[in-house]
N, C-alpha and C positions, 0 to 999 in steps of 0.2 A: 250523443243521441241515446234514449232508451231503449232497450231491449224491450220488446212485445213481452205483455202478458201470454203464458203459456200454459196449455194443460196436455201436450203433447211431447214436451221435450224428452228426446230419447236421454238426454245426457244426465236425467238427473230424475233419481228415485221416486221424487216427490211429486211431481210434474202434475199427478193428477188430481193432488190430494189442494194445491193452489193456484190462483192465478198469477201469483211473483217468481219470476224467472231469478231466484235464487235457492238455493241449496236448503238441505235442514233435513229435519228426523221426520219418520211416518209415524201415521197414529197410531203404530202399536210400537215404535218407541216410547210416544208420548205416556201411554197407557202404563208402559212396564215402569216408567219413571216418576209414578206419583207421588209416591212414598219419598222416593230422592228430592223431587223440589219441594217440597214439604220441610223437608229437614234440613237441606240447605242447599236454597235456591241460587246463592254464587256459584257454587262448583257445580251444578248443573249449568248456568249459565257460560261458564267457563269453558267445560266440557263441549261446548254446542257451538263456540267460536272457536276452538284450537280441532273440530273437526271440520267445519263447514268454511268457517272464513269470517269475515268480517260483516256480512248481511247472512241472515239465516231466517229462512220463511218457515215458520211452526202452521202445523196443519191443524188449525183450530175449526172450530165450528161459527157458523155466522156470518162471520169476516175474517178476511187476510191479517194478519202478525206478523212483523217483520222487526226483526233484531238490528238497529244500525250500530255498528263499532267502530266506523270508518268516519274520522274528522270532518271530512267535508259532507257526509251524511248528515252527522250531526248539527254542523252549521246551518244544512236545510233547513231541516225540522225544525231549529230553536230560535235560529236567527231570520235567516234571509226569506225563509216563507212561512213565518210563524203564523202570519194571519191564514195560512191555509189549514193548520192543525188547531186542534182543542182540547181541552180536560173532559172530553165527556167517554170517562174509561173504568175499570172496575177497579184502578188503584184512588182516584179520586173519589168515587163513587163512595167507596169505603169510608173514606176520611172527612167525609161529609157528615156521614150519621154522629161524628162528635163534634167537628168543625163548623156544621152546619154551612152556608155558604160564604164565608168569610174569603179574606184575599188568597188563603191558599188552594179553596178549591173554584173560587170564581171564575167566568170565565164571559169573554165578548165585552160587552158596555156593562155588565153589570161590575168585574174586573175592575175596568178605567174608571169606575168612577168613586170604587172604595181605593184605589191606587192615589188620587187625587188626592183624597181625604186625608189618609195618613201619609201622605208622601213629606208634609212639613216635619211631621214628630221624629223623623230619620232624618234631620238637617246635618249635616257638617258642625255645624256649633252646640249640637248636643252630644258630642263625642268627648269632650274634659266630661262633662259628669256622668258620661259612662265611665269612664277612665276609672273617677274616682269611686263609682260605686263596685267595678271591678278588682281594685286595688283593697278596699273594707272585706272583700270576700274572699279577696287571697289570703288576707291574715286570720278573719275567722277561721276559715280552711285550716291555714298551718297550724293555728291553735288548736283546733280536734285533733288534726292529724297527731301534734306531737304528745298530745294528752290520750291519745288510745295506748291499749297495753302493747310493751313491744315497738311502738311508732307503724305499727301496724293497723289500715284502716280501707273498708272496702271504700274504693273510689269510684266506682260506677254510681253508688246511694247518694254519696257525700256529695259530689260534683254536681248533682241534678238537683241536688235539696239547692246549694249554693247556687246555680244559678238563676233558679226561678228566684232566688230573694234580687238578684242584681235586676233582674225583668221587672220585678216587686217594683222595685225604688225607683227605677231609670222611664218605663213607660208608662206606667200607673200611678206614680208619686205616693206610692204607696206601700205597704211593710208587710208583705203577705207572708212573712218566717213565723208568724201563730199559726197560720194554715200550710204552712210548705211542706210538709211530712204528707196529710191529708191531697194536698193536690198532685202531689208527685206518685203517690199509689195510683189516686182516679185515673189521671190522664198514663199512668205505667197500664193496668188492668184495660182501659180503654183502647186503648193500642195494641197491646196484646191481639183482644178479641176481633176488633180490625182487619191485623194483616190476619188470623186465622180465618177470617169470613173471605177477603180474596180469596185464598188459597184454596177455599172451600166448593166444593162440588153440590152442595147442600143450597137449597135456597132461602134466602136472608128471612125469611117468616117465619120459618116454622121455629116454635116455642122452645128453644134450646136454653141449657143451663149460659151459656155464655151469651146469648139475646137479655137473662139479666142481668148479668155482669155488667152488659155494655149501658143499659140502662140506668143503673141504677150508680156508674161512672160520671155519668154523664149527668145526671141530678147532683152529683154531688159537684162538679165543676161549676153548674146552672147555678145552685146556691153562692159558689164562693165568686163567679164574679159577678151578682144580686148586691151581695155582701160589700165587696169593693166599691160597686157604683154607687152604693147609700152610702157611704162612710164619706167617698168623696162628697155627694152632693152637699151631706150636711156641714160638711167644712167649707163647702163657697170652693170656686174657680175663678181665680184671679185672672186678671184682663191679659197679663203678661205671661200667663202657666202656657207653654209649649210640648208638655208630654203628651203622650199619645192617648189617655184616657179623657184630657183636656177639652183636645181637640174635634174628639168624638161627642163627646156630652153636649157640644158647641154645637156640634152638625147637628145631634138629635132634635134638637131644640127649632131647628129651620127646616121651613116646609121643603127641602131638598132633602134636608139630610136624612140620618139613620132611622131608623126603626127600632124600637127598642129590643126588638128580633136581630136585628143586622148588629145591631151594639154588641149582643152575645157575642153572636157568631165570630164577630172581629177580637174581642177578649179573650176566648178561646184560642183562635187558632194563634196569636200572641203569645199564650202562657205555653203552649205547645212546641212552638217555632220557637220559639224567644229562649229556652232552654233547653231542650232536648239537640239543637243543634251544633249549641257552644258547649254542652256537656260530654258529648260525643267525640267532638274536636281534643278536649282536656285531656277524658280518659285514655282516648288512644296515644294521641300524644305522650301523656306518664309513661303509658307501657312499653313505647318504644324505645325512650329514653331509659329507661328503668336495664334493657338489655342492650343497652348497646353504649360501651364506657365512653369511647374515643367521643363518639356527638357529646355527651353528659358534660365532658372534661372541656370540650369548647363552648357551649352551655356556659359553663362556670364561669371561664375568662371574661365572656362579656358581659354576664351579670355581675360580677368582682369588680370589672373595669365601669363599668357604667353604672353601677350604684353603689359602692364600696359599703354594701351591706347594709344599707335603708331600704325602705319600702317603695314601689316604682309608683309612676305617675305618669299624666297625660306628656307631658315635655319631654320624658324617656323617649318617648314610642322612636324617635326618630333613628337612636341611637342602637336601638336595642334587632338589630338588620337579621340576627342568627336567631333571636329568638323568634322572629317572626318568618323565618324558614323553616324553621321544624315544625311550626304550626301548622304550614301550607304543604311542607313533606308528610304530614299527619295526614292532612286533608286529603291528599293523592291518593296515599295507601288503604286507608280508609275514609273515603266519603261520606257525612252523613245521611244523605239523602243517594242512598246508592243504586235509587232506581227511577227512571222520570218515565212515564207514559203519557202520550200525543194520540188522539186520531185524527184522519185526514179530514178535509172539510169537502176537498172535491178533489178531484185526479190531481195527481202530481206525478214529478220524476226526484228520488231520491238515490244518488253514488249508480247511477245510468239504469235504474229499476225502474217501469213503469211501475206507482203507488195508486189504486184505485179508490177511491172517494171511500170513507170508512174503514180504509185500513188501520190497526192500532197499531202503531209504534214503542219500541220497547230500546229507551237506553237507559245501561247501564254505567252513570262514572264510573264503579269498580271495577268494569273491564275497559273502558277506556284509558283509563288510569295507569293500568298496565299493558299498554300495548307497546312490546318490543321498539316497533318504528319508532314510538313519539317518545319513548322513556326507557333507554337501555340499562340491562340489569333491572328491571321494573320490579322484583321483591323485595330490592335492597333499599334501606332507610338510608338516605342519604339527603340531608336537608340542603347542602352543596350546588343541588337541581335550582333551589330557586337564589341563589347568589345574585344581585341585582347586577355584581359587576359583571356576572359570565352572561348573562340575556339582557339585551336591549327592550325585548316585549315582556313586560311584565304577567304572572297569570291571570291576569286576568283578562289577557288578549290571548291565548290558544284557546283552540276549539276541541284544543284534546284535554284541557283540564279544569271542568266544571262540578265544583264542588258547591255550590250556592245557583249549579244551574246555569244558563244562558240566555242572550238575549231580553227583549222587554220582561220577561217573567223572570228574569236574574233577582233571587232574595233580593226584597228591602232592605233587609238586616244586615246585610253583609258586611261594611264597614262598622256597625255596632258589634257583629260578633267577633271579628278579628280583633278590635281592641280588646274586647274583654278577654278572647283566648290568651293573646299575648304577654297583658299583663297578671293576669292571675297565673299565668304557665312561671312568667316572671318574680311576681311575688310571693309564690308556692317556693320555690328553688333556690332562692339567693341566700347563699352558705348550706343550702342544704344537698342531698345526694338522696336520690332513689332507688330499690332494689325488688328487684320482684322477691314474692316468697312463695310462690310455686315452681314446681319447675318445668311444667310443662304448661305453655303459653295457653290463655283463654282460646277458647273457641267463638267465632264471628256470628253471633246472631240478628240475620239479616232483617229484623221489624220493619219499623218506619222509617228508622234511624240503627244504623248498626251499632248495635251494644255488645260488651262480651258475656256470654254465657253464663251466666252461675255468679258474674259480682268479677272484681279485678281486686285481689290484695295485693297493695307494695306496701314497704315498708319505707319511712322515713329519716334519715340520719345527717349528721351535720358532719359535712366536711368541705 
């Protein structure tokens, strides 16, 4: 049963400042701490659940904020009463001004019915040509890599150029590595300016130097996927093309389908999604490997054992069980989407809270990630966790490990980016060894997507 709404409760500091009968800071915490979640919003959030606990009510203004880290919280919100929450929040709100309304920020019938649409271009049978277009970009990849001075090369640039060209070929049928340098600034500086306008106290109008940044971001993404949709038309759509640019130009064309407004917005958040996710997954992945021998050294075996130093492919995946544990041990430690926000649609009871209509919901994979309970030792890298032989339930049945998210709003993408993670992580490594050449680890900046700090140098060597 829930606990009443409270603004009386002696037992707890906050009492007066919410109506949720859980724990959390006053507003002159909130106040002294701005600068801190500015700068990094994990370790505040961190800070806020090894004080309070697993639910933590922030004294916002408006509406109620309530932090869920607690699994079968989580399961509420995402799964089992999803239809009672929405995206209408200031982290979507954001990602809109570049995304416009596309699948990532949609939400209700408008959602289901761009889900629909591209729900065919993410089939099962176009996973071999992701495979292969993942497999062309591991060896481009290793070929910069090993052509930089030293076998030294920043991999947070390199990874993001790379995969937007796999996005290029696999959903667009198309070669966007003339414009990949170009789209990987727009949509870096557009994000950027983004989570700064979240974080921001400032209201979204007034004529700031980064209001043109964001602008003129975002003309530049408008041009290039302008650019893409003319090049395809004037080449024809074959009756049997299946990629996701196909599919869409199909629907424009029928009095249901797209708009050629909705066409953007779904290109966009594509080129956005489609690589900034799987780039995320690479880099962290490198870097963990990079410092830690023993995983590297099993690494090695099964890429030695399972492709005696060729290039990998779709028929590997089966084979290759360790590589696609430290991709998923990656995913744990660092999530790319390491932050989901919900609001309620009408009362609910969330982990025995009464939730009142409007409340925002705030989880974090990151901290869910590492919660003691669900992942002992939670800072240690240990790909071991997801061994198919030690778990019955694969991850993608806990509700404490959503890295692509939960429930009906579970990424599309998600069996397209695990392939490409795997095998490019795969066909980066095989005969080769990684090495960081700093010594003291990146620092986690928490965007849209967790990127490290300042760029990631390893270095590359063959052993």
């Amino acid at each position: 049963m829930a606990r009443p709404a409270s603004t009386s409760d002696p037992r707890r500091r906050n009492a007066r400042y919410t109506p949720l009968d859980a724990d959390g800071p006053l507003p002159t915490d909130m106040i002294r701490s701005v600068r801190a979640i500015g700068r990094d919003p994990l370790r505040f959030l961190e800070g806020c659940v090894q004080r309070y606990g697993d639910l933590v009510a922030f004294p916002m203004p408006r509406s109620p904020v309530l932090l869920v880290n607690d699994p079968a919280g989580v399961r509420r919100v995402l799964q089992e009463g999803h239809r009672g929450y929405c995206k209408q929040t200031v982290q979507y709100g954001a990602l809109s001004l570049v995304t416009g309304s596309g699948l990532l920020t949609a939400d209700g019938d408008a959602w289901l019915r761009r889900r629909r649409l591209v729900q065919p271009a993410f089939h099962h049978s176009g996973l071999p040509a992701v495979a292969a277009a993942a497999a062309t970009a591991a060896e481009q990849l290793r070929a910069q890599w090993a052509a930089a001075p030293d076998g030294v090369l920043d991999l947070d640039s390199a990874v993001l150029r790379a995969m937007l060209d796999v996005v290029g070929r696999t959903l667009f049928d198309a070669d966007l590595a003339d414009v990949g340098r170009q789209v990987v600034a727009a949509v870096d500086d557009a994000l950027h300016v983004v989570v700064a306008r979240a974080r921001s106290p400032l209201p979204a109008w007034l004529p700031t130097p980064s209001r043109a940044r964001l602008r003129a971001a975002v003309q530049t993404l408008d041009a290039v996927c302008l650019d893409v949709v003319r090049r395809r038309r004037e080449s024809g759509i074959r009756n049997d093309a299946t990629d996701l640019l196909a599919l869409l130009l199909r629907s424009s064309d029928a009095s249901t389908g797209l708009t050629d407004r909705e066409l953007r917005d779904e290109l966009v958040t594509l080129v956005i999604a489609g690589h900034e996710t799987v780039a995320s997954a690479l880099t962290w992945s490198l870097h963990l490997l990079s410092r830690d021998d023993d995983v590297q050294n099993r690494l090695a075996a099964e890429l030695d054992d399972v492709l005696g130093g060729r290039a990998p492919g779709w028929d590997d995946l089966p084979r290759l069980t360790y590589t696609r544990a430290v991709v998923d041990e990656a995913l744990r430690l660092y999530p790319p989407a390491w932050v989901v926000t919900r609001r309620a649609r009408a009362d609910d009871e969330v982990s025995g809270i009464a939730v009142p209509a409007g409340t925002l919901m705030i989880i974090s994979p990151w901290l869910v990630h590492r919660r003691a309970q669900s992942w002992p030792d939670p800072e240690r890298f240990d790909p071991q966790r997801f061994d198919p032989e030690r778990s019955a339930a694969g991850p993608a049945a806990r509700a404490d490990y959503l890295p692509f998210g939960a429930g009906p709003r579970l990424c599309i993408g998600r069996e397209f980016a695990l392939v490409e993670a795997v095998l490019v992580l795969a066909g980066l490594l095989r005969g080769r060894r990684v090495s960081p050449v700093d010594a003291v680890p990146p620092q986690v900046d928490a965007l849209v997507t967790l990127r490290p700090r300042g760029g990631l140098r390893l270095r590359l060597t063959a052993g």
